[in-house]
N, C-alpha and C positions, 0 to 999 in steps of 0.2 A: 656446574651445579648451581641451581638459584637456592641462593642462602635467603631470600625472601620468600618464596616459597614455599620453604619447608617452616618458616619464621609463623607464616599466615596458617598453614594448618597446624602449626600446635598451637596457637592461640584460638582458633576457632572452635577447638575440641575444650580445648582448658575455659574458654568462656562460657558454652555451650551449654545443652539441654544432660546429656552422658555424665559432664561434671556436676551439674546440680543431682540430678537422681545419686549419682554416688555418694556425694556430701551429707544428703540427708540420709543414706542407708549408714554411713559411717556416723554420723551424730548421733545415733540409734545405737549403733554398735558401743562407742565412746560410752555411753549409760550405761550399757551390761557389762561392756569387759573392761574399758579403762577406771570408769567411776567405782562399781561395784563386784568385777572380777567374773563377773558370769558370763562362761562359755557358748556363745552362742552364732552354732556354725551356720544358722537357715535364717538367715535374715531376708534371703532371697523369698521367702513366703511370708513373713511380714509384708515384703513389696508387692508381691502377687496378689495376695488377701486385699492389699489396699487398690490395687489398679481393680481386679474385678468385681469389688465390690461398688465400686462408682459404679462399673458395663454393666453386670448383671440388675442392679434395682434399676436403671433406667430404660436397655434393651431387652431385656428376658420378661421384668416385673409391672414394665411401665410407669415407675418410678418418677417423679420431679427431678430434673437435675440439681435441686442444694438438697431433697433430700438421697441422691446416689453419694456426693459428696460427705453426708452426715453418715454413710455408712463405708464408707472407702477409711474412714476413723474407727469406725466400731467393730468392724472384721478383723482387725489387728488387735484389739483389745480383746476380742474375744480369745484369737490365738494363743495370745497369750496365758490367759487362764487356763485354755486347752492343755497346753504344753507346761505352764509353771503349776502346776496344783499337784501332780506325780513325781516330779522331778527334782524341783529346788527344796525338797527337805535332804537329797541325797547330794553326791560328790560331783565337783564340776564338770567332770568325763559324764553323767549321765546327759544331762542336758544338752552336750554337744552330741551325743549320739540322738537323740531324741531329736532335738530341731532340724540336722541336716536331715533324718529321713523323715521328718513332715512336709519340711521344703518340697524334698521329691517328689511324697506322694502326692502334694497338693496340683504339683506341676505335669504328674499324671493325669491328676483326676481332672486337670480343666483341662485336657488335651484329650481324655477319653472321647469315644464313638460314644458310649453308651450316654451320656450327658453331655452332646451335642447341644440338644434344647437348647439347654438352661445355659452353659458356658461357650458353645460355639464352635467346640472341637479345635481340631488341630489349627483352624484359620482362626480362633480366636471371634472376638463382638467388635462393633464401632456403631457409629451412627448415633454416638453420644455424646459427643463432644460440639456440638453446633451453639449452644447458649456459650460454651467459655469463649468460642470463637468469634461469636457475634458482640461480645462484650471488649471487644480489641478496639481501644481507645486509638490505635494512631494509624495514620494514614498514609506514611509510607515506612518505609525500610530505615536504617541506621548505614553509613558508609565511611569508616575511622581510619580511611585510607591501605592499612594494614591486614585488617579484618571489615567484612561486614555483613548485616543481618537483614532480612527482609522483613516484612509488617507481622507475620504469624510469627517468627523465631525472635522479634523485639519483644511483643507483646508475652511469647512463651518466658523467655528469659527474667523477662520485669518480674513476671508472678513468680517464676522460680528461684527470683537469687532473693525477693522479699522472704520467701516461705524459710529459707537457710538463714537470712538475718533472725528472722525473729526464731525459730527452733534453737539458732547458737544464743540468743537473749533470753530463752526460756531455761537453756541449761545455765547458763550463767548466774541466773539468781537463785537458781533451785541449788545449783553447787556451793553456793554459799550460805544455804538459808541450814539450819539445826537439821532437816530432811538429809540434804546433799553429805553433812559433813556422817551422818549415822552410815551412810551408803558407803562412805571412804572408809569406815571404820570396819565395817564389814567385808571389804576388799584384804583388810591388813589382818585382822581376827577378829574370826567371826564367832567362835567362843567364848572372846569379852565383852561382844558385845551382847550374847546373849544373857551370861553372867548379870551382864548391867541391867537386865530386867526388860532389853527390847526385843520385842518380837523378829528375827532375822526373816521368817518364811514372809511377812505381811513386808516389810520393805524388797525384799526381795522381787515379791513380784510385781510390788508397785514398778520397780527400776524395771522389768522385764515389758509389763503395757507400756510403759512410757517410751523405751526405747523401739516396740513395736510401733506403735503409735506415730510416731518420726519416721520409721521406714515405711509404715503405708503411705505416709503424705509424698513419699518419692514414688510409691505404684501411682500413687492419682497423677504429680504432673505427670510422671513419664506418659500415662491413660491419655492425657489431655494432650500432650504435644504430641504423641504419633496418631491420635484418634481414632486407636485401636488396640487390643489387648490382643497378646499372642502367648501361649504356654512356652514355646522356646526363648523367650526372653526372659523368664526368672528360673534360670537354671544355678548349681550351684556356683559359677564361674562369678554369680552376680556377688554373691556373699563373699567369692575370696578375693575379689577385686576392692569391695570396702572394705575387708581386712588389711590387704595391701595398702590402701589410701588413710585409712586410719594410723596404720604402722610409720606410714610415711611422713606423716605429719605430727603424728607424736599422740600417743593416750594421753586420757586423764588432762586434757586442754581443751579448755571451749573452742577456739579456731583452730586446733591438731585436726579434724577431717574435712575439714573444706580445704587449708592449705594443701594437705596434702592427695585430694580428689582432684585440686587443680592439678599440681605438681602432677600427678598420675599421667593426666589425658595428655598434656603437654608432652610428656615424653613421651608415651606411647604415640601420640598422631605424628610430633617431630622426628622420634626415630623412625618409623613407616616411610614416610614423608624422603627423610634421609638416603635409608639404604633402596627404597625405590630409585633413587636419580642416580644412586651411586653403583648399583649394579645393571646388567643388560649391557644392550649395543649404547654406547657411546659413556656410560660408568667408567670407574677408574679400579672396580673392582671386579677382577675378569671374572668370568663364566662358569671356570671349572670350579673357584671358589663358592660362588654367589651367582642362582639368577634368580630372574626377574618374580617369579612363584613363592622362592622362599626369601624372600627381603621381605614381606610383610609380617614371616614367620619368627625371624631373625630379633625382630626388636620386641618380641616378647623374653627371647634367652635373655638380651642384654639388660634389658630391666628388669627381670631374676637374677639375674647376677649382681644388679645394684644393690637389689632391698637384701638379697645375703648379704652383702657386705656393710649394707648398716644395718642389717641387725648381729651385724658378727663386729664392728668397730663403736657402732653407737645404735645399741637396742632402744633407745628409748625415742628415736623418730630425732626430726629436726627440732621440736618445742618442746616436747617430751622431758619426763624427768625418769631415770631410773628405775626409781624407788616405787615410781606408779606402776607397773608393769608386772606384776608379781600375780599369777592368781592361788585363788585361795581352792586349794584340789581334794581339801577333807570333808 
């Protein structure tokens, strides 16, 4: 077994382009349900919303690419309103029923025949992404002996872990500022806080664009680094993976979803990486147990049985507190 190899692909995954889109779908998340308690299963259309709307104004509309960019922003804001204007006067179970089947349908409706045109059907748009490409400041690859990256995955990386600095420094002072702390308040009782004379439905759904808003900027990179949109990649698996990476890392903490987006990809490429070398001909873990087909399958059980077991020993993630963790379900 090379212990360096399975060393290189979980870091390569944990540094990577997978980890940054999950981090900002999780920072997003962190706003609705750790900051403010709002249940919100379809973030994976948040991210959709925001990758197609960069492809569609540039390839469908003929669009500029900074203004596809200004709209891969405002498709998710729009969502939002979509989705928060019916919903967030009612109990936090509506809103989770409501976003997972927007997610869906939206991930139909760009994979429809019938609005090929305009979304590109089941093979999805590309052919939009050549200005961010051509804007790639450097001229070779990265090689840190352990891991390394080439010229497009440098240059991807640079804009995608800056995009996560500053979203975790946007929530960080918004969590502190009279805004963030009404938002905590409304997490705990949202009864006192209307008592108190504040509007709960207008912060509510300001927390709901905002946190849209951070998940489409993870549709744009991911748009940008594959330089292409596909409907089978914001399916709901996307939204319960930053739930997972959120949980892992702790609510209600400005760096709870990026640590724990890392921590995510890291296990899962390490364990892949793992039970690949350790099962098949020359593995130490025979055949009739383990082959070689289901070892990729394998380190999905195990890291379900992890996050059970901290959320059954320590619910509140590894930075996590408790007490943040509570939603508010009236």
């Amino acid at each position: 077994m090379d212990i360096l190899d399975i060393l290189r692909a979980a870091l390569q995954q944990a540094l990577g382009p997978q980890a940054i889109v999950f981090a900002l779908a999780a920072i997003g998340l962190n706003i609705h349900f750790g900051y403010t308690g709002l249940l919100n299963f379809g973030q994976a259309g948040f991210v959709a919303v925001g990758a197609y709307g960069l492809a569609v104004s540039v390839v469908t509309f003929g669009a500029p690419f900074w203004l596809g960019i200004v709209m891969s922003l405002v498709a998710p804001l729009v969502l939002a309103v979509i989705l928060g204007v019916p919903t967030l006067r009612l109990r936090a179970d509506y809103l989770a029923i409501v976003t997972i089947a927007a997610a869906e349908v939206l991930r139909f409706v760009f994979g429809s025949v019938e609005m090929k045109e305009t979304f590109g059907g089941s093979n999805g748009l590309n052919g939009y992404a050549r200005p961010f490409q051509q804007a790639n400041p450097y001229s070779s690859g990265i090689d840190l002996g352990i891991i390394s990256f080439g010229r497009n995955d440098l240059w991807s990386l640079t804009v995608g872990w800056i995009l996560v600095a500053l979203c975790c420094l946007l929530v960080w002072a918004l969590m502190r500022s009279p805004w963030g702390r009404v938002l905590r308040s409304i997490r705990e009782d949202e009864d006192a806080v209307r008592s108190l004379g504040k509007n709960v439905f207008a912060y509510k759904m300001q927390a709901l664009a905002l946190g849209g808003v951070i998940g489409g900027l993870g549709g744009m990179f991911l748009a940008l680094k594959q330089a292409s949109v596909v409907p089978s990649d914001y399916s709901t698996l996307m939204t319960f993976y930053a739930f997972a990476a959120l949980l892992l890392g702790g609510a209600a903490r400005v760096l709870g979803p990026v640590v724990g987006s890392v921590l995510f990809w890291f296990l899962i490429a390490g364990l892949g990486s793992f039970f690949s070398q350790s099962a098949g001909k020359g593995g130490w873990i025979p055949t009739v147990i383990m082959t070689d087909t289901q070892a990729s399958v394998i380190r999905y059980i195990v890291l379900g049985l992890a996050i059970m077991l901290l959320m059954i020993f320590r619910p509140q993630g590894i930075f996590g507190d408790r007490r943040e963790i509570a939603i508010d379900g009236r």
